[in-house]
Steps between C-alpha positions, in 0.01 A plus 500: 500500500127388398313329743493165495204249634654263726540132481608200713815446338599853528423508874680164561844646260479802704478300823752262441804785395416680810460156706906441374610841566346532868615144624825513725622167615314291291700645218804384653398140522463188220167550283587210271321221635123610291680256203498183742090477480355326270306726189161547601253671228340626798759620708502407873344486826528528866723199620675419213812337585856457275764252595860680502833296458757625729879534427675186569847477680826205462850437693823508268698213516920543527561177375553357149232233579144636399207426738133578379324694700088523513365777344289589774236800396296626795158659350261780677194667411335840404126480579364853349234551778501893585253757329615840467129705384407849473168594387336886359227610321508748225160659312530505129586877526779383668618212276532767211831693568854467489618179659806733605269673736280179617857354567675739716173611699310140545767200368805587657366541826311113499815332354749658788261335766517177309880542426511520879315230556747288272806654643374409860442114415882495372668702768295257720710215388778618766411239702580214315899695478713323810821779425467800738860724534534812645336616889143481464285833587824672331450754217714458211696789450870409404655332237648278716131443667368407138756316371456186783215430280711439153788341727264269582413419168797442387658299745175243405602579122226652404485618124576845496287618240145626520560519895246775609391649914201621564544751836242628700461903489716558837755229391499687138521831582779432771718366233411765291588777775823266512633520182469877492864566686660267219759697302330356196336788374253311247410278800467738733324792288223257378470336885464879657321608218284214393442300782672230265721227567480266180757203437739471814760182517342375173111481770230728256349686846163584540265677767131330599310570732350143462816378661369256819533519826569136712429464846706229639373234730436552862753161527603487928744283687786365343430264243773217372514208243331215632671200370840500272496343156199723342622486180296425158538436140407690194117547441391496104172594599576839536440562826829547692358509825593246830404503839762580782409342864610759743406545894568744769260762427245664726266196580150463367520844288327575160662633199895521668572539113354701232527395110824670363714518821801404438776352680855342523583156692829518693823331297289458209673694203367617145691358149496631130217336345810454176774389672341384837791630704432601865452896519612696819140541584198351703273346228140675583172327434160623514212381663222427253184441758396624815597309779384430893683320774335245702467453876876418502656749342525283140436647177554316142552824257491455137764650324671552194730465318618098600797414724657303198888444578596380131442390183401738227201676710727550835409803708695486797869353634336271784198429622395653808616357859292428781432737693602807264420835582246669282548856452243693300520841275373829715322528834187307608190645379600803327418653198780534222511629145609254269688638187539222197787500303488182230570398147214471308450140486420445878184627448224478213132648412280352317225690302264302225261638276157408698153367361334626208127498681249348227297766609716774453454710142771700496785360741864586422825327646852668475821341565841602435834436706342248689209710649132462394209706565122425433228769462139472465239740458133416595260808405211639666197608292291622796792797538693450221773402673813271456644259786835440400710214695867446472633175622892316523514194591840353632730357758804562672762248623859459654655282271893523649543651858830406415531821303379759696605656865294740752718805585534707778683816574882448729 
């Protein structure tokens, strides 16, 4: 193949196929939000911000009689405030050859760090997830084990298409080593074989070693609902969150809970989101700040989702009693992998073609399947060399926790 002398919009192509290909759980998740923004000849910049409509939900009536009921749409937003940025220099010598060979030995290697980067800021989204089944600080290594996860799912009917789980490497490869005494001999040859797992109970698997690890709260004493009748109504803002008085903790200690611990209060049972029928399960909510007791042991957690007990938005059978246990997920202060298994609207990313710089001469933007990458060269003439950066711009976001579960090993 002749050589070829490099340009911008070569680099940024070449960066943006291997950008797709390296990304893991960002893959798995919604990319389609880049429409909502408004068309900008310029493209975007830090701290742009796009207003999302969520799904809506309604009772049905068992009576002849209609009854209107208000369309109530809750709304959230995307704010595309991360930068992902790799920058190289190249001498003209260099920029003269085969982008094949600039690709594999200087490309590939900048866009896995920023695919990283990206996968991290999704994966980090756990926290905002209140499910949690299985025994925390248990590998995964039966089907029984993974399955919990999809159970889960689809007691809270969950779609079950494009459901995907992202495992960690020990998680993975336990499953892996798992499916290997099946007496399915395509399963089991490409599992022993391969090291591959692929679709099981309908759940695309895959193996990242981005998956997080969440230490839970140092908590102490033996904390209870302070006060009965703690329940709420339906927030269209978005935000989903309430606070939940509780006392008898340790007195006067900081940080008892950590963001993303999650708990169940005593008597206080989950419903399908459809039919809003009381499930045989403790609904679990999440704690969405950090949060300290006071000299007497109080401490007002915010959590999600809302103790709603009906109407089209319910979440729970009852509200919570006074004086309720509170039980939480896994032992104080310890470190647990958290798996993901979700359908791909829980989550989204967000990447936007950035800012063509009036001073740059030859900047080129690539976007494609709802990824965009920027590259722009700045040269030299001292050394005749070529500074190269590569920028995405985007944002990550839980849009429904609803549809996605942490999962643990049995």
């Amino acid at each position: 193949m002749p050589n070829t002398t490099l340009t911008a919009s070569i680099v940024a192509k070449a960066s943006l196929a291997i950008l797709e290909n390296e990304l893991v759980m960002a893959n798995a998740v919604y990319r389609g939000y880049e429409g909502e923004f408004d068309r900008k000849v310029n493209g975007y910049t830090v701290g742009d911000t796009i207003t999302i409509r969520k799904p809506t939900d309604f009772t049905v009536r068992n009576t002849i009689t209609a009854s209107a009921q208000d369309v109530k749409e809750a709304k959230t937003t995307i704010q595309v405030n991360q930068i992902a940025g790799v920058d190289f220099a190249f001498t003209s010598q260099q920029l003269t050859q085969n982008i094949g060979e600039l690709s594999e030995r200087v490309i590939r290697p900048a866009m896995i760090q920023i695919a990283n980067q990206i996968d991290v800021a999704v994966m980090n989204l756990y926290k905002d997830v209140p499910q949690w089944v299985g025994t925390p600080g248990t590998l995964i290594s039966t089907f029984a084990g993974f399955a919990k996860g999809p159970t889960d799912l689809d007691l809270r009917s969950v779609p079950q298409d494009s459901r995907s789980a992202v495992l960690s490497p020990a998680d993975y490869w336990s499953m892996a080593g798992g499916q290997t005494a099946l007496y399915l001999q395509q399963v089991a040859g490409k599992a022993y074989k391969e090291g591959s797992i692929g679709k099981i109970g309908g759940v695309e698997t895959f193996m990242s070693q981005n998956v997080p690890t969440f230490t839970t709260g140092p908590r102490g004493g033996t904390p209870l609902v302070n006060g009965g009748a703690q329940g709420t109504s339906y927030d269209t803002t978005g935000v989903n969150t309430q606070s939940l008085i509780t006392d008898g903790w340790t007195a006067a200690a900081a940080a008892r809970v950590k963001k993303g611990d999650v708990f169940t209060i005593a008597n206080v049972y989950d419903v399908n989101p459809v039919t809003k029928a009381p499930l045989a399960k403790l609904k679990q909510f999440v704690v969405v700040a950090d949060g300290s007791s006071d000299a007497s042991g109080n401490l007002t957690m915010t959590i999600a989702p809302q103790i709603i007990t009906s109407g089209a938005f319910q979440t729970v059978d009852s509200v919570p009693a006074d004086n309720a246990a509170i039980t939480f997920v896994g032992t104080a202060a310890t470190p647990y992998i958290n798996n993901l298994m979700f359908h791909k609207n829980a989550f989204a990313l967000c990447t936007v073609p950035m800012v063509r710089p009036p001073g740059a001469v030859d900047c080129s933007r690539q976007s494609k399947n709802g990824l965009s990458v920027r590259v722009i060269p700045f040269y030299d003439g001292v050394n005749d060399n070529s500074t190269w950066r590569l920028d995405v711009l985007y944002g990550v976001k839980t849009i429904d926790p609803r549809l996605a579960v942490r999962v643990s090993g049995t």
